[in-house]
C-alpha positions as CSV (number, residue, x, y, z in Angstrom):
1,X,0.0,0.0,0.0
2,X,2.7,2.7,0.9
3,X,4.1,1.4,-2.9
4,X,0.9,2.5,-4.2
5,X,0.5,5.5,-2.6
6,X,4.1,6.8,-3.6
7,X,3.6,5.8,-7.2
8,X,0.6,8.0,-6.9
9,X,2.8,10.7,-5.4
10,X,5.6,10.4,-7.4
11,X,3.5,10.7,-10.8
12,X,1.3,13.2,-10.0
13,X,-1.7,10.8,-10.5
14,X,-4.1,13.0,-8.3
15,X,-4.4,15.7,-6.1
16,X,-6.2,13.6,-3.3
17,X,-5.4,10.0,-2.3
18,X,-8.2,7.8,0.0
19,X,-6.7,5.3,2.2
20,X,-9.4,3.1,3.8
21,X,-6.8,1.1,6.0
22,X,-4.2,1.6,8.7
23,X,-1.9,-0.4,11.3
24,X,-2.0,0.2,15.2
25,X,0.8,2.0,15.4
26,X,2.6,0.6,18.7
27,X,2.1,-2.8,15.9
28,X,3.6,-0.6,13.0
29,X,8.4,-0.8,13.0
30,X,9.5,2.9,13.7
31,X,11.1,2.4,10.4
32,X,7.5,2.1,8.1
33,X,6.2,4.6,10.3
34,X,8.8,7.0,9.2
35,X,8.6,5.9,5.4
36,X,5.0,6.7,6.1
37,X,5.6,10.2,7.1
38,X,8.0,10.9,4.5
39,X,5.7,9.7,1.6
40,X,2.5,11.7,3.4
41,X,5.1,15.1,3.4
42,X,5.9,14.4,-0.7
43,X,2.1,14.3,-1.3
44,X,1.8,17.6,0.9
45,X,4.4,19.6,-0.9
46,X,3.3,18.6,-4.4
47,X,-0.6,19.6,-3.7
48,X,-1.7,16.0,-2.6
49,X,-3.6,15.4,0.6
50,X,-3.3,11.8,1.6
51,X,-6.6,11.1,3.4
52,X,-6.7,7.7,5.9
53,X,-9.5,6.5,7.9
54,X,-8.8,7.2,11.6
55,X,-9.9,3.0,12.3
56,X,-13.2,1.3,13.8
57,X,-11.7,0.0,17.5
58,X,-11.8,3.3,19.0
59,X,-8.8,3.2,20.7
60,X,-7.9,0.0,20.4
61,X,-7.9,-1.5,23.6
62,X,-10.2,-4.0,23.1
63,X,-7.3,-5.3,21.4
64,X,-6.2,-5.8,25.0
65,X,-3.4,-3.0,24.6
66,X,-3.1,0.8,26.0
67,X,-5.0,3.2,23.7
68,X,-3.1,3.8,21.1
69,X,-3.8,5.4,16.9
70,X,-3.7,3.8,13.5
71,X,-1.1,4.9,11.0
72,X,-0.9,5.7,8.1
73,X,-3.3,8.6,10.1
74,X,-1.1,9.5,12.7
75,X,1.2,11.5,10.1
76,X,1.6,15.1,10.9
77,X,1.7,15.7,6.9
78,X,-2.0,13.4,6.2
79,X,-5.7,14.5,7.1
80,X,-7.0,11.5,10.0
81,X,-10.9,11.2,9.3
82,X,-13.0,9.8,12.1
83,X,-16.6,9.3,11.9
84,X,-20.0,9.9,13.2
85,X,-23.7,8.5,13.6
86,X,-26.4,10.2,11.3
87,X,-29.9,9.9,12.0
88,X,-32.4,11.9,9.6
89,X,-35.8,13.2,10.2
90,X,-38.6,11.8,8.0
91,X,-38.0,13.8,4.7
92,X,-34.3,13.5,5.0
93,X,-33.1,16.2,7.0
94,X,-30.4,15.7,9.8
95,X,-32.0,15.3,12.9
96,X,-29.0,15.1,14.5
97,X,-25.2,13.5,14.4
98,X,-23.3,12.0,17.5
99,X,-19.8,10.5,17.4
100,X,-19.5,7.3,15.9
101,X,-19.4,4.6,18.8
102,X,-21.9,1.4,19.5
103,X,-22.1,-0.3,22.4
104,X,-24.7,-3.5,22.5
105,X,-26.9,-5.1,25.6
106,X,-28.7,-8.1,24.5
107,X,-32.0,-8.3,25.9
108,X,-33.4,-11.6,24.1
109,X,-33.1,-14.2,21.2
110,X,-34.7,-17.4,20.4
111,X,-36.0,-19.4,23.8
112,X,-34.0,-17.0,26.2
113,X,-35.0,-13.8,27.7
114,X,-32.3,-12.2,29.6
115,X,-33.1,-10.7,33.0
116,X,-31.8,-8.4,33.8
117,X,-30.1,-7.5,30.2
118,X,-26.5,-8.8,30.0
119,X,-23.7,-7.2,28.2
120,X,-22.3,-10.7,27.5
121,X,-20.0,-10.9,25.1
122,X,-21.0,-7.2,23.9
123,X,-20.6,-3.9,25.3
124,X,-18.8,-1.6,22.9
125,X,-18.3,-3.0,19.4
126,X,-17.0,-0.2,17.3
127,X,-16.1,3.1,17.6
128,X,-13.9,6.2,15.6
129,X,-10.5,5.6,16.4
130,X,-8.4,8.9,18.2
131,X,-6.2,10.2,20.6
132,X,-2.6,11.5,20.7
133,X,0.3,9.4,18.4
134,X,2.5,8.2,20.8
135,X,4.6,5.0,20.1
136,X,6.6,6.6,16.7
137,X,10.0,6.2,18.8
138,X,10.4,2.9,20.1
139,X,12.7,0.9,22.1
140,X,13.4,-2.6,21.6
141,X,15.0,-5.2,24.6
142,X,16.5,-8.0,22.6
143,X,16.4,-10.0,26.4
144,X,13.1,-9.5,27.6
145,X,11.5,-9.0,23.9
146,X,9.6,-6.0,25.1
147,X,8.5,-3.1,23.2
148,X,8.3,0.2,25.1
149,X,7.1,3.3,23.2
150,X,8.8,6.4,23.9
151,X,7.1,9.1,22.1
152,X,4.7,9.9,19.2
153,X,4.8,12.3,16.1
154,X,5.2,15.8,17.4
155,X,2.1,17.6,17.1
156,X,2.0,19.8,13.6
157,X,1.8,23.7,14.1
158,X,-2.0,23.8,12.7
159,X,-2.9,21.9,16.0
160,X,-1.0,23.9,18.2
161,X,-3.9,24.9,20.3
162,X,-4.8,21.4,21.1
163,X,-3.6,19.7,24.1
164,X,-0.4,17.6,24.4
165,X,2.8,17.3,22.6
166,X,2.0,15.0,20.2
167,X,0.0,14.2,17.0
168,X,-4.0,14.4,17.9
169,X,-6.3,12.3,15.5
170,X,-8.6,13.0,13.8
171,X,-8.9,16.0,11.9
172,X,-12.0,15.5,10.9
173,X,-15.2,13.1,10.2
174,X,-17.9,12.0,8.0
175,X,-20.7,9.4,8.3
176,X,-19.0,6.3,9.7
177,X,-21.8,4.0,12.2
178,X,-22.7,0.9,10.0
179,X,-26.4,1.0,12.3
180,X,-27.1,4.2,10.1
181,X,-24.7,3.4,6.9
182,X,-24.6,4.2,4.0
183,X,-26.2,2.5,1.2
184,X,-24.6,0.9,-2.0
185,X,-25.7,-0.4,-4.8
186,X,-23.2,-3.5,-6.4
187,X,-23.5,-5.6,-9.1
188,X,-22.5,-9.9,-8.4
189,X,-22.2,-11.9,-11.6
190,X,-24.1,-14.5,-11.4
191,X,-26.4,-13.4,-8.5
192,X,-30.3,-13.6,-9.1
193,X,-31.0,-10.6,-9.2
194,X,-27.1,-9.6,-10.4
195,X,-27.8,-5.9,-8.5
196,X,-27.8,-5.6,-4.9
197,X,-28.5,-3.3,-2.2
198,X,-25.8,-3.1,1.1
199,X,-25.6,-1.1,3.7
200,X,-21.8,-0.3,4.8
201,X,-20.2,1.8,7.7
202,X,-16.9,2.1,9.2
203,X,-14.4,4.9,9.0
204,X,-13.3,3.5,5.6
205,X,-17.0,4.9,4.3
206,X,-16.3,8.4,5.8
207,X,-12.8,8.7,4.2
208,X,-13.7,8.2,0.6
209,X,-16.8,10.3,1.2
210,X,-14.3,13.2,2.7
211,X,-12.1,12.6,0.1
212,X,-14.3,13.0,-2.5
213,X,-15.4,16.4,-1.2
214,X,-11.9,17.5,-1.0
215,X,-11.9,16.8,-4.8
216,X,-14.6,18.9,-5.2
217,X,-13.1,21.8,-3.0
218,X,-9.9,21.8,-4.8
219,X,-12.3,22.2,-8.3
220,X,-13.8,25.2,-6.4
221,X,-10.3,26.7,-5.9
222,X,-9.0,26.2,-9.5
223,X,-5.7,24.9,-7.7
224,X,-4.2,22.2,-5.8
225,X,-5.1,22.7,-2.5
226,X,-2.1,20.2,-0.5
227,X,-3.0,18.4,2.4
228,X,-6.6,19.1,3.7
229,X,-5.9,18.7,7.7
230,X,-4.3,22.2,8.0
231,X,-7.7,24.1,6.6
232,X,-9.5,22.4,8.7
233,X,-8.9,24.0,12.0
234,X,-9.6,27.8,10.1
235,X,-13.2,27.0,8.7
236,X,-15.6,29.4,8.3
237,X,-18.9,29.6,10.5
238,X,-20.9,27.5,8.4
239,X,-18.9,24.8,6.6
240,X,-18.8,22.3,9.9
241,X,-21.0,20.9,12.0
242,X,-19.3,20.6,15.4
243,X,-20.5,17.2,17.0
244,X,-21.3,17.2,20.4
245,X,-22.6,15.2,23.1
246,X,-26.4,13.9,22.3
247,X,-29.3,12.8,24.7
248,X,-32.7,12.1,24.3
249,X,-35.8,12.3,26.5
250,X,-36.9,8.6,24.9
251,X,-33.5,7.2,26.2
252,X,-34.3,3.5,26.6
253,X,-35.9,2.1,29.4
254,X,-37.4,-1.3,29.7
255,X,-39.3,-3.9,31.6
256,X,-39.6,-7.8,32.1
257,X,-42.6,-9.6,33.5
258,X,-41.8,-12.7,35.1
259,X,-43.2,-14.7,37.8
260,X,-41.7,-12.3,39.8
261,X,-44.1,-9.7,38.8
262,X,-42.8,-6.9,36.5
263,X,-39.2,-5.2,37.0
264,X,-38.5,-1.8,35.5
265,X,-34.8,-0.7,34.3
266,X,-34.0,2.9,33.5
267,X,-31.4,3.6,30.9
268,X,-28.3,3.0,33.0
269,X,-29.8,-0.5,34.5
270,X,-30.1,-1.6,30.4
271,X,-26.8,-0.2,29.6
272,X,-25.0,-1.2,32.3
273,X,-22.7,1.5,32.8
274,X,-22.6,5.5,32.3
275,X,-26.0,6.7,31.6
276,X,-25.3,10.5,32.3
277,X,-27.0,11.1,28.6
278,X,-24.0,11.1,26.3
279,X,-25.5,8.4,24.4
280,X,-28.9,7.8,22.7
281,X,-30.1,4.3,22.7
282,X,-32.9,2.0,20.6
283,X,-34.3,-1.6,19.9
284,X,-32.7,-3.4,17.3
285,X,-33.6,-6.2,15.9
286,X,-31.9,-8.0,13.7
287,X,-34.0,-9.8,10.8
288,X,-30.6,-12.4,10.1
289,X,-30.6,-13.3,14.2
290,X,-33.7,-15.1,14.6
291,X,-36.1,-13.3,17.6
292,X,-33.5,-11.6,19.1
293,X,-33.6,-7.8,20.4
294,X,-30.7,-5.6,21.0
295,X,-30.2,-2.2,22.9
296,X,-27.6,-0.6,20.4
297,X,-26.5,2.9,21.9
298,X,-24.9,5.7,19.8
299,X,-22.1,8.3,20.6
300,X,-20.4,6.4,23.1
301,X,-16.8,5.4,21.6
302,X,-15.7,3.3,24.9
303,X,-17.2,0.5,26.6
304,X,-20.6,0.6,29.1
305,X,-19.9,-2.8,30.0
306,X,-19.3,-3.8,33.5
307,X,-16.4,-6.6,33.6
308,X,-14.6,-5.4,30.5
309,X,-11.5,-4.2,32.2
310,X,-9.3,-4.4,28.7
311,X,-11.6,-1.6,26.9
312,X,-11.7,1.7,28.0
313,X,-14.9,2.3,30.1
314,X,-16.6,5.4,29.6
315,X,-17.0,6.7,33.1
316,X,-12.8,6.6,33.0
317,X,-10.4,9.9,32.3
318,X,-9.2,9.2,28.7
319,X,-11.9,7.8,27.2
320,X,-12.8,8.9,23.5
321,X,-15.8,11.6,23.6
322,X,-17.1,14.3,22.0
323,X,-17.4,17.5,23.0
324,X,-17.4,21.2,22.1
325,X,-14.8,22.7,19.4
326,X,-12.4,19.9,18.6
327,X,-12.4,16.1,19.8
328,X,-10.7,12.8,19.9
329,X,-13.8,10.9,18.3
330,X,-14.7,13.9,15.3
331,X,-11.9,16.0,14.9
332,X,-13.5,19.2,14.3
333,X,-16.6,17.5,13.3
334,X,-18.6,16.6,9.6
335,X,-18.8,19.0,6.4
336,X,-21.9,21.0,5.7
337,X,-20.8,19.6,1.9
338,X,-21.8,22.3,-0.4
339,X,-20.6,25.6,2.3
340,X,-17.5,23.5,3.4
341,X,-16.5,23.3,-0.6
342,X,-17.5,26.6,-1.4
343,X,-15.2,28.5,1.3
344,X,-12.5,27.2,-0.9
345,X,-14.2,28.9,-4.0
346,X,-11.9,31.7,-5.1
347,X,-13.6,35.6,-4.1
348,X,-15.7,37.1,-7.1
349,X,-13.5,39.6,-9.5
350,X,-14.4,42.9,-8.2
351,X,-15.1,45.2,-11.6
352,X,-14.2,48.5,-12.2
C-alpha cells in the first residue's frame, strides 16, 4: 500500500489520495512509520492530501493493549478522518449526528429472555478511532522481547492549540456508524438478481466520502489545494458541524414480566454502565438473528460494559468523547458539503 501510494505521489496521479486502512501504530516498525511520514510530506508539498481512515476500534484497547492510533493517520503531513452517527428526520433532514461509537446489551433471542439484560460478550463494538500518536520512537529489549514506546509524532503547528505534545487524530469526520450506513448499490455476476442493495459503515466509508469532497473543493479553488488537515482548524462559520454530546428524553428504558411480577430498568440498568445522557439508545432487531432484540446505543466510543477491564470504560479519564470545538472521536466534526467546498471557492473579481 505505501508502494501505491508513492507511485501516486511520485507521478502526480491526483491531487487527493483515499486510504481506507491503517496499522495500530505501537504494531507498526519505527522504520514504516517514518517511510509513512516521508511519503505523506511528498504528497503535501506537491498539492496531494493523503486522506486515511482514523480505524473502527476506538482506541484500540479491546485489542487488549493501552490506547493507542492507526497509521498511516497518525502522520503530521496526512488529514486523519473519524466518523460519526447520522440519523435523519422523515423527509431526509439531519436530525441530529453523534460520534460514531456502538455499544450492544442483549435483551433476548430465540428461547431465552435475559433478566436483567446482559452485556455478555457485547458492550462496545466499534467506535472512531483517536487520541494523541504516541509509540513513533520505540525501544526494543533484545532479552526481555519487550517493546516500550517512547514518544509519538510531534504535534503539527495547525494543532498547536490542542492539548499535548503529540500528534491528535482525527482531523475530521464523516458518516461512519454501519447501524445508520450508507447504502450501496453492487453488481455480483451470477447473482439472481445480479444488483444488490448493502448497507456499509466504518471509518473506511467516511474517508472516501471526505475525500471526494476534498476533490470537489480543490475544483472550487482552481488549484491544488495540499493536504486538507491544515484548513480544517480555520473553517468558516458555516462549513462544519461541530459534534457534540447527544441525549434524548426517549432514552431507553425497559421492563420484564416474570413470575416475579414486572421489574423496570431505566437507561443506566439496560446499559450497564454510564447513563449520564451522552449516548442515545434503541431496539434493534436484527432480521438475520432469529427473535433476538438488542439495545444498540450511539455516541459512546468506549465500553458501558461492566467486567470489561481491557476496553476503555466510559466513566474513566481518557476515554474517546465528544465534545465542544475539537475532539478525539470527530476532529473538528462533519462538512456542511456544499458551504465547506464553497469556502475554498476563489472571491468574485471585483469590476471597475
Amino acid at each position: 500500500m505505501d508502494d501505491a501510494e508513492f507511485t501516486a505521489v511520485t507521478y502526480g496521479l491526483a491531487n487527493v489520495i483515499s486510504g481506507s486502512y491503517g496499522s495500530v501504530e505501537s504494531f507498526t516498525p519505527e522504520s514504516i512509520l517514518d517511510t509513512e511520514n516521508l511519503i505523506n510530506e511528498i504528497a503535501a508539498i506537491s498539492g496531494i492530501s493523503a486522506n486515511f481512515s482514523s480505524g473502527d476500534n476506538g482506541d484500540f484497547s479491546n485489542f487488549f493493549i493501552p490506547p493507542i492510533v492507526s497509521a498511516p493517520a497518525d502522520s503530521p503531513w496526512a488529514t486523519a478522518v473519524g466518523g460519526v452517527t447520522l440519523a435523519l428526520n422523515p423527509d431526509n433532514s439531519i436530525a441530529w449526528q453523534a460520534g460514531w461509537g456502538n455499544n450492544e446489551t442483549l435483551l433476548a433471542e430465540t428461547g431465552f429472555v435475559f433478566d436483567p439484560p446482559t452485556q455478555g460478550a457485547f458492550g462496545f463494538i466499534g467506535g472512531a478511532g483517536g487520541g494523541p500518536s504516541n509509540c513513533v520512537s520505540q525501544s526494543f529489549d533484545p532479552n526481555t522481547g519487550q517493546e516500550t514506546c517512547l514518544a509519538g509524532f510531534p504535534k503539527p503547528s495547525y494543532q498547536s492549540h490542542l492539548p499535548g505534545k503529540y500528534r491528535q487524530l482525527p482531523d475530521v469526520s464523516w458518516l461512519a456508524d454501519p447501524f445508520t450506513g450508507v447504502a450501496i448499490l453492487i453488481s455480483v455476476p451470477g447473482n439472481i438478481p445480479e444488483q444488490v442493495w448493502q448497507v456499509w459503515g466504518g471509518t473506511s466509508v467516511a474517508a472516501p466520502m471526505f475525500s471526494g469532497l476534498w476533490a470537489i473543493a480543490n475544483q472550487e479553488a482552481g488549484a491544488p489545494l495540499g493536504n486538507a488537515a491544515p484548513y480544517m482548524y480555520s473553517l468558516p462559520a458555516g462549513a462544519i458541524y461541530d459534534i457534540v454530546p447527544v441525549s434524548s428524553k426517549g432514552n431507553v428504558k425497559g421492563s420484564i414480566l416474570d413470575s416475579a411480577g414486572t421489574t423496570a430498568y431505566n437507561a443506566n440498568a439496560v446499559m450497564g454502565g454510564d447513563a449520564s445522557g451522552r449516548f442515545v439508545s434503541a431496539i434493534w432487531d436484527y432480521a438475520f438473528l432469529q427473535d433476538t432484540a438488542l439495545v444498540i446505543s450511539f455516541g459512546a466510543d468506549c465500553s458501558q460494559a461492566y467486567g470489561f477491564g481491557f476496553i476503555t470504560q466510559c466513566n474513566t479519564p481518557g476515554n474517546l468523547h465528544t465534545k465542544l470545538g475539537w475532539d478525539n472521536v470527530t476532529g473538528v466534526g462533519a462538512p456542511n458539503a456544499k458551504a465547506f467546498a464553497d469556502s475554498f471557492a476563489p472571491p468574485p473579481a471585483v469590476k471597475k
